[in-house]
N, C-alpha and C positions, 0 to 999 in steps of 0.2 A: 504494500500500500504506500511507502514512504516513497517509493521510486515513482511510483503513477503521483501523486502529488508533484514531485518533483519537475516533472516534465510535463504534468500540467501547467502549472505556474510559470517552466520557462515560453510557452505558447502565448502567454501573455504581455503585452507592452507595455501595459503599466498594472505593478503586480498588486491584485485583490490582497486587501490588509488582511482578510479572512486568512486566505493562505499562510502570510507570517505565523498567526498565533497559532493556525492550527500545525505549519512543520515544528515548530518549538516545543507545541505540548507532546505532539508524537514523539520529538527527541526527549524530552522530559522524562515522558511516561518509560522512554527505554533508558535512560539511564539509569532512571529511579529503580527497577528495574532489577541491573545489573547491580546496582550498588544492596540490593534488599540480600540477592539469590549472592553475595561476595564473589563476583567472579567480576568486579569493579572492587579493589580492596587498596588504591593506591592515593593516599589520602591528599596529595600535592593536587592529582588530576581528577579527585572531586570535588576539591575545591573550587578550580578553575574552571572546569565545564559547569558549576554549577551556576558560578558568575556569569560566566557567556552565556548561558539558557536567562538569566536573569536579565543583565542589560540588553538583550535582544526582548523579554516582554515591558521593560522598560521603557525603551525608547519607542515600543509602538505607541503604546499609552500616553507617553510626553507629545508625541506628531499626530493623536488621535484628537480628532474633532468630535469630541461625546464628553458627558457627564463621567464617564466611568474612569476610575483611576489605578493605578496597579502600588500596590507595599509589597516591600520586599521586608518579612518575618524573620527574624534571627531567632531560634533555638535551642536549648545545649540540649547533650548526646540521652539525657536524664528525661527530656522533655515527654508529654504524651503526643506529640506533633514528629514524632520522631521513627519510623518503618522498621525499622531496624531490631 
């Protein structure tokens, strides 16, 4: 399915903001994912893909013309918001 997104979107000349949120949640939902099942256990590069999925819904929401706003939630490992 990520790959038919993909090449949907490239078909497009100016890309549906739907598309953004929805490849990001799908990358989301797969890292999250990997990081539940440890077979993502490398704590530098979940940090950093968790940023990059983050300032990617970030900035849609900053260039999005709506009421609707995005927070980015901090936290710790103890937390009940936490999959793990």
């Amino acid at each position: 399915m990520c790959k038919l997104i993909a090449e949907t979107s490239k078909m497009i000349q100016i890309p549906d903001p739907t598309f953004i949120v929805q490849e990001t949640m799908v990358a989301y939902a797969s890292f999250n994912a990997s990081v539940i099942a440890g077979s993502c256990f490398d704590l530098k590069f979940i940090v950093t893909r968790a940023l990059e999925l983050d300032n990617v819904l970030q900035g849609f929401f900053a260039n999005a013309h709506s009421r609707r706003g995005y927070e980015t939630v901090f936290t710790g490992v103890d937390s009940d918001n936490y999959g793990g």
